[in-house]
Structure formats: C-alpha cells, structure tokens
N, C-alpha and C positions, 0 to 999 in steps of 0.2 A: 535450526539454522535459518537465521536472517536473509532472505534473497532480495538482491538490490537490481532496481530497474535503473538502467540507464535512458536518459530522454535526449535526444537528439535537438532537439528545439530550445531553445533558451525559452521560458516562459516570456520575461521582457523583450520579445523579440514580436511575441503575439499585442504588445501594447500600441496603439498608434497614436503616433507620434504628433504634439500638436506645435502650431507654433509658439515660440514664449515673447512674450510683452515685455517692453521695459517698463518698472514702476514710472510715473511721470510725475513730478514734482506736483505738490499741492500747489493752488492755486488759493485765491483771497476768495472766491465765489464758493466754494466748495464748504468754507468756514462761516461765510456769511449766511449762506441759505439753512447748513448744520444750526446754530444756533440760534437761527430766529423760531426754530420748533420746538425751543424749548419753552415752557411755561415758568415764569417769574417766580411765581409761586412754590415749586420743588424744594424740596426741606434739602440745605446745603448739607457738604459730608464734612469729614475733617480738618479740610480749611476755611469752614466757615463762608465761603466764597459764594455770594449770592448768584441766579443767571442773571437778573437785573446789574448787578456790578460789573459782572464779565459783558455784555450786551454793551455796558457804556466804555468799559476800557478796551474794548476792540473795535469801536468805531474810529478810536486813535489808530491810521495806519501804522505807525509806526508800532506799535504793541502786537497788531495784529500782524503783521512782516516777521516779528522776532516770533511768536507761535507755532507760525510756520516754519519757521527756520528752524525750529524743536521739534515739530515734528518731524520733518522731512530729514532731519541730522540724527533722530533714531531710530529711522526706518533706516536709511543708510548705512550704520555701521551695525545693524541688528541689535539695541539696546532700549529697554524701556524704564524708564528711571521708576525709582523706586517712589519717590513724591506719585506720581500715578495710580501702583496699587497699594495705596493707603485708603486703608477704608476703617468706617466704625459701625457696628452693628446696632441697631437697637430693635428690642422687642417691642409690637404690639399686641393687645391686644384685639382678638374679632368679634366682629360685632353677633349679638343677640347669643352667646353662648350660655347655657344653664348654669355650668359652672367653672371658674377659673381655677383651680387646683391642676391641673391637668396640662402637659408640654404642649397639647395640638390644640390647647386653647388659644393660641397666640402665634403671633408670625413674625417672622427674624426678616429684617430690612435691612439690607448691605448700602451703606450710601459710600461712595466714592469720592475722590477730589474732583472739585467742577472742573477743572480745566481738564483734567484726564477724561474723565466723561465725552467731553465736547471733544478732544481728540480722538476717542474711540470712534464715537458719533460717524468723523470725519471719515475715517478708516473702514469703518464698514459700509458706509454709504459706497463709497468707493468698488469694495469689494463684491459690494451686492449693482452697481451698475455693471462691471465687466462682468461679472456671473450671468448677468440675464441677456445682455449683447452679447456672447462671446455663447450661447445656448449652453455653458453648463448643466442648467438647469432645468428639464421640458415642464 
C-alpha cells in the first residue's frame, strides 16, 4: 500500500517573489554599439549578408528604425521569424591533425543570417545587463 503525505504548504508559496520589469523598447544605441563589435571579416551565413554591408545600411536611420521595429514587433507578439534560424553548416577541417579519415578530425560551423545574429547580439546584451544590475547572478 502506497501512503500519501499530505503537505500543508504550497511549495510556490516558499518562492520569493520578485518584482517583474517591463521589456523596454530597443533603442538605436543598443544596435549601434551591438554591431560595431562585430568584425568585417566574419564569413557571412546564408544570406550572404556581409557586417561591412549591414554596418553601412544601418547608418541609414531609416533602415536602422524599421530593424528595430522587427525586432521589437517579435519580441511583442512572441514570434521569431523563420529568415532568422536559417542557418548553413559547413565543415572544417583542424589544424595539424595526423589524419583526416576520422569525424573528430573536423569541426561543424553553424553560421546564421547576419541580420539575425545582430539581433540576437542585441537581445542578449540586453539580457545579460538586467541579469547583472538586477544581481541574478553573484
């Protein structure tokens, strides 16, 4: 016979309670200081989309307004468009290995759509300042 305890306490009742934030609209600085850390150089994903192109088509405020207007409109209705997790893998191989026959001779490189990237970028910058002001984290 199974004996069942009863518990008086609600477990969630032991949780303390914090206060909650509202998400705050992205801002132009947030996107501008994100993508200046990116390096020119990074091998584009499958839109071919260099950071040197992206870099000059969002000094256009106006490109750089409607960005944000996309991200901020799928953070809102909880929607990440599918252009984002498009990604294309390619193998390389590592350097100074004896022999190439072998899977763990090589390494799988995920590259992403730049503009998705740069919005990720954007979003965890984000997430990791209120994390650290906000002592989630010690």
């Amino acid at each position: 016979m199974v004996q069942h305890h009863h518990i008086d306490e609600n477990i969630l009742d032991e949780i303390t309670s914090f206060l909650s934030f509202t998400w705050v609209l992205f801002l132009e600085e947030e996107f501008t200081i994100a993508i200046a850390k990116y390096n020119n150089s990074s091998t584009p994903g499958p839109d071919k989309l260099l950071w040197s192109h992206l870099k000059h088509v969002l000094k256009d405020k106006l490109c750089l307004m409607n960005i944000i207007k996309i991200t901020n409109t799928c953070l809102d209705i909880g929607y990440w468009l599918s252009y984002f997790k498009t990604s294309t893998t390619i193998i390389i191989p590592k350097l100074n290995k004896v022999s190439y026959d072998m899977f763990k001779s090589f390494r799988p490189i995920v590259l992403l759509n730049t503009l998705g990237k740069l919005i990720e970028k954007v979003i965890s910058d984000r997430l990791q300042f209120h994390t650290v002001s906000n002592n989630f984290i010690y």
